[in-house]
C-alpha positions as CSV (number, residue, x, y, z in Angstrom):
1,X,96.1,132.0,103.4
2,X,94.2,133.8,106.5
3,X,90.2,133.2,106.1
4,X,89.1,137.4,105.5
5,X,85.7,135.6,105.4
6,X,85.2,137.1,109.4
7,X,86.6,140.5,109.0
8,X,84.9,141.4,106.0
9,X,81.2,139.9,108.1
10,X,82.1,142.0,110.9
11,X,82.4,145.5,108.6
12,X,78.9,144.4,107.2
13,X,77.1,143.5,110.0
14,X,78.8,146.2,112.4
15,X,77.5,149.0,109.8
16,X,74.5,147.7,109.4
17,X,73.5,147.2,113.4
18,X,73.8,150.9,113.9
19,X,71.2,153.9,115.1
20,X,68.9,152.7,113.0
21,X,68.7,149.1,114.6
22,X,68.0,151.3,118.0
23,X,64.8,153.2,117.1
24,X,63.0,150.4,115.1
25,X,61.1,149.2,118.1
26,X,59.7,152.3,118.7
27,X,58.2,153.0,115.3
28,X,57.3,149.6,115.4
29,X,55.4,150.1,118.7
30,X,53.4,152.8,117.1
31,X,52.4,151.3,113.8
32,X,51.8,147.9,115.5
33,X,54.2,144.6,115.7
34,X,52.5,142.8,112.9
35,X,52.2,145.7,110.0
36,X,56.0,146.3,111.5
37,X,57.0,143.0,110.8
38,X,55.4,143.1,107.6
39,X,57.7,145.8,107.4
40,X,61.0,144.1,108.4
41,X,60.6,141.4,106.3
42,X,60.1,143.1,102.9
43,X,62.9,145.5,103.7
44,X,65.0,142.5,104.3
45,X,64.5,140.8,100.9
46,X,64.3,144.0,98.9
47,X,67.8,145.4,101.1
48,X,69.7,142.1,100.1
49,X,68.7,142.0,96.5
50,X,70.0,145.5,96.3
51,X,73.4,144.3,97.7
52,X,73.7,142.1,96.1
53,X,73.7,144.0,92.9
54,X,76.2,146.7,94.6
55,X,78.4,143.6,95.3
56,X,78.5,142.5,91.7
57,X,79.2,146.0,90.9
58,X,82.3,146.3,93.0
59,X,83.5,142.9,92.0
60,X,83.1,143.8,87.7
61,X,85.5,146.8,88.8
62,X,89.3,147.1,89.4
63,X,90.6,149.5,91.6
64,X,89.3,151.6,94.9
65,X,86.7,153.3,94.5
66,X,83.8,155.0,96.7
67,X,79.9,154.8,95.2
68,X,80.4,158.1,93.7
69,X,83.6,156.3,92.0
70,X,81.2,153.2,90.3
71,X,78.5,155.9,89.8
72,X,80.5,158.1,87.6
73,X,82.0,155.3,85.5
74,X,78.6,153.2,85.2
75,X,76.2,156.4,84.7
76,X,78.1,159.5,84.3
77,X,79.2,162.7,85.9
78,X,75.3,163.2,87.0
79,X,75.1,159.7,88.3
80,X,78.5,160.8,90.7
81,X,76.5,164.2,91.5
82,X,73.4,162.3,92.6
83,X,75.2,159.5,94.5
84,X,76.9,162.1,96.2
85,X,73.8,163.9,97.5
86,X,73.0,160.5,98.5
87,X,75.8,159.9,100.5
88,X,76.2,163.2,101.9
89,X,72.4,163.2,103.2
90,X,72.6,159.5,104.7
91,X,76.0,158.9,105.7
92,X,76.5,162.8,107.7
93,X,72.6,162.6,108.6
94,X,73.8,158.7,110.5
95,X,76.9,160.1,111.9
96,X,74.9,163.4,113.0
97,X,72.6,161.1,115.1
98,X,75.5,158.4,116.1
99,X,76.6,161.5,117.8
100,X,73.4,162.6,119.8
101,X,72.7,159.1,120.7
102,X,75.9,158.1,122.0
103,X,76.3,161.2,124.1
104,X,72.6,160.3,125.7
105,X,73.6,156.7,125.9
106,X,76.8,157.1,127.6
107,X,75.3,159.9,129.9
108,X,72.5,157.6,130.8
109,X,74.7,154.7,131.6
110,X,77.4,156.8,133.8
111,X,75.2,159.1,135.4
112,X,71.5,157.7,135.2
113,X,70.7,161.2,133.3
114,X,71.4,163.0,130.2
115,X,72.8,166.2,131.8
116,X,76.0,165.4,130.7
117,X,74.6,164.2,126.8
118,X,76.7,166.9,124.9
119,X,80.0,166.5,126.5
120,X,79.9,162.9,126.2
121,X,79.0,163.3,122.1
122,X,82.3,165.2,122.4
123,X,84.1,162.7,123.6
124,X,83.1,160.4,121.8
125,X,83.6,162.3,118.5
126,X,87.3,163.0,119.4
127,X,87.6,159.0,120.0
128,X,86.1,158.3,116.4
129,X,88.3,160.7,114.5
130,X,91.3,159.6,116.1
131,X,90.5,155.9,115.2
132,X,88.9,156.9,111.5
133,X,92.4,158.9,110.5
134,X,94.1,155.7,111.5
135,X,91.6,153.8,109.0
136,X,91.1,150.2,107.7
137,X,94.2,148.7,109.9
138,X,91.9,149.8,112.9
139,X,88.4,148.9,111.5
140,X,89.3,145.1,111.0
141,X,90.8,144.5,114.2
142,X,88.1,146.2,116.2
143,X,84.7,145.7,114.2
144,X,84.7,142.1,114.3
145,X,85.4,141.9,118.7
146,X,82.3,144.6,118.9
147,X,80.3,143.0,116.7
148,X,80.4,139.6,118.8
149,X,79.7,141.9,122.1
150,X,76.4,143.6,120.7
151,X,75.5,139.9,119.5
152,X,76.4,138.6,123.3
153,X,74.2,141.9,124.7
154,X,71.5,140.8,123.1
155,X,71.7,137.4,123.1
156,X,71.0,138.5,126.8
157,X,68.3,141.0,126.9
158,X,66.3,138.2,125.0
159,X,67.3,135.9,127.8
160,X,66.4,138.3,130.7
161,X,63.5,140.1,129.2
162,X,61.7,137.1,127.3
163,X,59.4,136.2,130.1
164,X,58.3,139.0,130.3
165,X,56.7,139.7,127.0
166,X,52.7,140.4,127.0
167,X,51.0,139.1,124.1
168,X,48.8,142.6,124.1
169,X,51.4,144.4,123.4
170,X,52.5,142.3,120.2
171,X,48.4,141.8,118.8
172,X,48.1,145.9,119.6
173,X,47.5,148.3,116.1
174,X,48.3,152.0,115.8
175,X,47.9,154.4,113.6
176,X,50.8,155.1,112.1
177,X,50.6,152.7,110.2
178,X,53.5,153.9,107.8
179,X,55.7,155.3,110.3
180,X,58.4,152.4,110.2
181,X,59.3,152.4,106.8
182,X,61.8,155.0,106.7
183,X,63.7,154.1,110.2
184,X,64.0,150.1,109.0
185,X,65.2,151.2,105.3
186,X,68.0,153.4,107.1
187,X,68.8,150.2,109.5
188,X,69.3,147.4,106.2
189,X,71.4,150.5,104.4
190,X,75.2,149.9,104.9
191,X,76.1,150.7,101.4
192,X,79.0,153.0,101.6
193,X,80.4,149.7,103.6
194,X,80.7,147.7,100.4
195,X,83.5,149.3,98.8
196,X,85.6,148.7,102.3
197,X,84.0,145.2,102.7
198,X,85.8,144.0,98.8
199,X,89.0,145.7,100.1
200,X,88.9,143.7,103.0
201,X,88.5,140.4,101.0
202,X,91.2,141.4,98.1
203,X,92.6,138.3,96.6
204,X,89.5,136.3,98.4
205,X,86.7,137.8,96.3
206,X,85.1,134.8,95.8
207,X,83.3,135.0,99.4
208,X,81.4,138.3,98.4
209,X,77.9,136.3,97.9
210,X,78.6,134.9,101.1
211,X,79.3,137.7,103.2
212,X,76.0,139.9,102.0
213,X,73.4,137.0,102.1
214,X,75.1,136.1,105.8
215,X,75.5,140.2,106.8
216,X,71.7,140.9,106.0
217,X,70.7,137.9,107.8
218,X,72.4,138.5,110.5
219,X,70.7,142.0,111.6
220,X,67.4,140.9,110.1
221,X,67.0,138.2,112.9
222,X,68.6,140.6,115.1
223,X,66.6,143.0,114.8
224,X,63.8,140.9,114.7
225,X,63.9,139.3,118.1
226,X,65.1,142.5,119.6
227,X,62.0,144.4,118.6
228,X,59.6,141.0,119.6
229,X,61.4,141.7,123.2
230,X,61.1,145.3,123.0
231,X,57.7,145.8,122.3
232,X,56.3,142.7,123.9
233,X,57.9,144.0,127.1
234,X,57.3,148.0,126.6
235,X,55.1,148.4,124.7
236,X,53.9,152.1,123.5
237,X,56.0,153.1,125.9
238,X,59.2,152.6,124.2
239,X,61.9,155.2,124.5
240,X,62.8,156.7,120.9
241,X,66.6,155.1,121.7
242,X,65.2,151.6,122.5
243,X,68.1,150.4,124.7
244,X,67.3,152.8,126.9
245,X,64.1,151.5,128.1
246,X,65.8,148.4,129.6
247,X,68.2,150.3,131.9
248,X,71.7,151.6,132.4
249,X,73.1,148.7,132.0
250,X,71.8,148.1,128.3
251,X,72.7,150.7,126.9
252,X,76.0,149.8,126.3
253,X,74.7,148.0,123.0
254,X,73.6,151.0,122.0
255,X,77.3,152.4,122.8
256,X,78.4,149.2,120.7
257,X,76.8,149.2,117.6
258,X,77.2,153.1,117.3
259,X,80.7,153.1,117.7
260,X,80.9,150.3,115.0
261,X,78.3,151.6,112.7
262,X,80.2,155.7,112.6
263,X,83.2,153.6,112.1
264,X,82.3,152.3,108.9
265,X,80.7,155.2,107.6
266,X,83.3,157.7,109.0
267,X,85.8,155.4,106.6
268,X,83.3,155.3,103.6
269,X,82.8,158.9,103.4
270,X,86.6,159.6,103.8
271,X,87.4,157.0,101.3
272,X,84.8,159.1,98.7
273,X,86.7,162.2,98.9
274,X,90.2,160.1,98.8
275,X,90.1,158.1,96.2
276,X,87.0,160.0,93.9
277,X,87.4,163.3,94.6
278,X,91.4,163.2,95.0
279,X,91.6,165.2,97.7
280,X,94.4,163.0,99.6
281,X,94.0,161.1,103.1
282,X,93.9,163.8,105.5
283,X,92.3,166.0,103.8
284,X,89.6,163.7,103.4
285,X,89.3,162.6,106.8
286,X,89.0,166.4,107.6
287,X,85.8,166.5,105.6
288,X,84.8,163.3,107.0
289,X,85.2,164.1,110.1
290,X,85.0,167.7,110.6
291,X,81.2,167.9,109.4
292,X,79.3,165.7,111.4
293,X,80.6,167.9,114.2
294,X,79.4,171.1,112.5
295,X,76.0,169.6,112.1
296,X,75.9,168.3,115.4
297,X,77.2,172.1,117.1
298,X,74.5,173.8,115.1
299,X,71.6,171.8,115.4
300,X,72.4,169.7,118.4
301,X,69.2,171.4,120.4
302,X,66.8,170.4,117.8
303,X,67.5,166.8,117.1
304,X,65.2,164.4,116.6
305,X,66.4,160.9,116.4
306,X,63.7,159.0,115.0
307,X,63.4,161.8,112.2
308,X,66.6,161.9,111.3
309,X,67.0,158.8,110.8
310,X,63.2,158.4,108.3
311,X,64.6,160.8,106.7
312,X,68.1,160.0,106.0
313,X,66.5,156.4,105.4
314,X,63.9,157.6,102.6
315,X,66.2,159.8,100.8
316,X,69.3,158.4,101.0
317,X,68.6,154.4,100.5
318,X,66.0,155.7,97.9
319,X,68.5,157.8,95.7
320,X,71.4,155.4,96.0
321,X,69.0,152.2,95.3
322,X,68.2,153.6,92.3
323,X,71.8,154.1,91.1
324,X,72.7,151.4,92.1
325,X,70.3,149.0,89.8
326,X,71.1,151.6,87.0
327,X,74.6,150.8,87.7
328,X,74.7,146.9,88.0
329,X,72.8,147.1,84.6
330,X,75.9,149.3,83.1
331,X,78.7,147.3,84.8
332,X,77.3,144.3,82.8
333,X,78.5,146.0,79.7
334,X,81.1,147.9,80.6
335,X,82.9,146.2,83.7
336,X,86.5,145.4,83.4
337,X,86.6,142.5,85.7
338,X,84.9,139.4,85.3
339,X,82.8,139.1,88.7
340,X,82.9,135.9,91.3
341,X,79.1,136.1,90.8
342,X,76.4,137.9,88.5
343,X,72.7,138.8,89.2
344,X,70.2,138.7,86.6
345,X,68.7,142.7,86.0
346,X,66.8,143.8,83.3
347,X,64.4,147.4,82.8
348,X,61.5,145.9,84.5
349,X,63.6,144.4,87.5
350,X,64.9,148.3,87.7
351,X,61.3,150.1,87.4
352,X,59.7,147.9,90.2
353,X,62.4,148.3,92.8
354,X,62.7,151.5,91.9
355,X,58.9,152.1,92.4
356,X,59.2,150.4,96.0
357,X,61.8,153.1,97.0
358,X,59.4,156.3,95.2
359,X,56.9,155.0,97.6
360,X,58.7,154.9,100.2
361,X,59.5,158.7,100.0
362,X,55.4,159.1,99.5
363,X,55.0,157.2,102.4
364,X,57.5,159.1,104.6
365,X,55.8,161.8,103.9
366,X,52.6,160.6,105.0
367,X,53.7,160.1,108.2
C-alpha cells in the first residue's frame, strides 16, 4: 500500500505556513528577537500538545466530521455553537487576509507596486474557488509540490541573506513587548486541517502521532530561522508582509504558502457546512467560498494585516483550544473508536492551558 505518510505532512505543514508565518518577523522586530523567541518557543510546545489532543479526538471517532461535528458529539449543541464562532472568526478572518496579501504580493512581484493589489486578490480568489469546488483530489496532489517550493525558497533566502545579519538588530528590545503573541498563535493554528489530514491517512491511521509532532516541527524551525534572517537583516524596518522586504523576487513564498494555507482552510470550512450542517457539496463551497469575498469587497480599504491576523489568532485558537481539551477529555469516555494513540488529560491539564489562551486574549488586548 502507497505511504499517505507525505500527503497527509504536506496538508499540515502547507496550512500551518500561511499568512501568519509572513507577519511574525515584524511583530517580532517590535517586541525584540529574544522576548519573540521566548514567544515562538512556548507557542510551539503548547500548539503541539493541543494537536495532539485534536488528533486523538479524530482518531476515537468514526466517520467525517468538521470540529463543529466532534464538538457537538463530545460537548453538546453549545460546544458546536461555540466551535462554530470559532471557526467562522479564524478560518474567514485567514482567508479575508490570504486575499489582501496575495493581491499585494502578486502586484509587487509583477509590477514592483501595489496599484494593481485588488485585481490580483480577484484573481486569485476565482483560482482558489475553482480548485476548492474540486476538493481533496486537488489538495493532495498540489499541497505536498508547494510545500517543498516554500521550503526550497527559503532554504534560499537563509542562504542569500545570512551574511548579512547584524547582531544589533537580534540584541535590540521594544516595547511592545506583547505584540507577538496573537500573530504566532494564528501561525501554529491549522486546526480545521485535522479532520482533512485523518481522511487523507484512512486505513493508515497509525501515522497520526507522526505527522503532528513532524508538521509542528517543521514550521517551528521554519519560522524560526526565517525571522533570525528577517530581523537580523531589517530590522525595525520590517514590512508588515515580511517577504516583501527582501524584493520581488521573494515574494513568491509569500504567493506559496498563501495559496496552500486558503487551500486547506477553504476545504475545512466547506467540509463544516457538508458533512455538520448537511447542506450538500456545493452548497457548502458556496458558503465557503462566497464570504471571504464579501468580507474582503466590504472592508478591503481598511485592512490591516497584522490585526487581522492577532485577532483571528487570540480569539479563534483561544475558543477552539478550549474545546478542544474539553473534547479530548469527553472522547475518552465516549469515543467509538479505539485510537492509534492516547494523551493523558485530566481537569488541571485543561484549567492551565486553558488559562495560557485567557491570557492571551488579556494580552492581545494590551497591545
Amino acid at each position: 500500500m502507497k505511504s499517505k505518510f507525505f500527503p497527509a505532512l504536506a496538508v499540515l505543514v502547507g496550512t500551518t505556513i500561511g499568512a501568519g508565518f509572513l507577519g511574525i518577523p515584524y511583530v517580532v522586530a517590535k517586541s525584540g528577537f529574544i522576548i519573540g523567541l521566548v514567544y515562538l518557543v512556548l507557542v510551539a510546545v503548547f500548539m503541539l500538545l493541543i494537536k495532539l489532543y485534536l488528533g486523538e479526538v479524530s482518531l476515537r471517532t468514526k466517520g467525517n466530521h468538521q470540529l463543529t461535528g466532534y464538538a457537538e458529539r463530545y460537548i453538546g449543541k453549545w460546544g458546536k455553537i461555540l466551535m462554530f464562532l470559532s471557526m467562522f472568526f479564524g478560518i474567514f478572518g485567514a482567508l479575508f487576509a490570504y486575499l489582501v496579501a496575495e493581491g499585494n504580493s502578486l502586484s509587487y512581484l509583477i509590477f514592483g507596486n501595489f496599484d494593481f493589489s485588488f485585481m490580483f486578490s480577484l484573481i486569485f480568489w476565482l483560482i482558489m474557488a475553482g480548485l476548492t469546488y474540486i476538493g481533496l483530489k486537488a489538495l493532495k496532489k498540489y499541497e505536498k509540490i508547494a510545500m517543498f517550493l516554500v521550503l526550497a525558497i527559503v532554504l534560499l533566502i537563509i542562504i542569500l541573506f545570512a551574511g548579512k545579519v547584524q547582531v544589533n538588530n537580534l540584541t535590540y528590545i521594544g516595547s511592545d513587548l506583547f505584540l507577538p503573541f496573537g500573530v504566532i498563535l494564528f501561525s501554529f493554528l491549522a486546526f480545521s486541517s485535522m479532520p482533512e489530514v485523518e481522511r487523507i491517512l484512512s486505513g493508515q491511521e497509525e501515522k497520526m502521532k507522526k505527522v503532528i509532532l513532524i508538521g509542528v516541527a517543521i514550521p517551528f524551525v521554519v519560522y524560526l530561522i526565517f525571522t533570525i534572517v528577517a530581523v537580523g537583516v531589517y530590522g525595525t524596518g520590517l514590512k508588515e508582509i515580511a517577504t516583501l522586504s527582501f524584493g520581488r523576487l521573494f515574494s513568491i513564498l509569500g504567493i506559496l504558502t498563501m495559496f496552500t494555507a486558503f487551500f486547506t482552510q477553504s476545504l475545512a470550512i466547506r467540509d463544516m457546512f457538508r458533512f455538520d450542517y448537511n447542506l450538500g457539496r456545493f452548497k457548502g463551497w458556496l458558503l465557503a467560498i462566497g464570504v471571504p469575498l464579501i468580507l474582503f469587497l466590504l472592508f478591503y480599504k481598511f485592512a490591516n494585516f497584522i490585526v487581522i491576523l492577532s485577532l483571528a489568532g487570540v480569539i479563534s485558537g483561544g475558543l477552539a483550544g478550549i474545546l478542544i481539551l474539553l473534547m479530548n477529555k469527553k472522547a475518552k469516555e465516549k469515543g467509538n473508536r479505539k485510537p492509534e494513540y492516547s494523551i493523558k488529560i485530566n481537569k488541571w491539564i485543561i484549567l492551565v492551558l486553558s488559562l495560557v489562551f485567557i491570557l492571551g486574549v488579556i494580552l492581545e488586548v494590551l497591545s
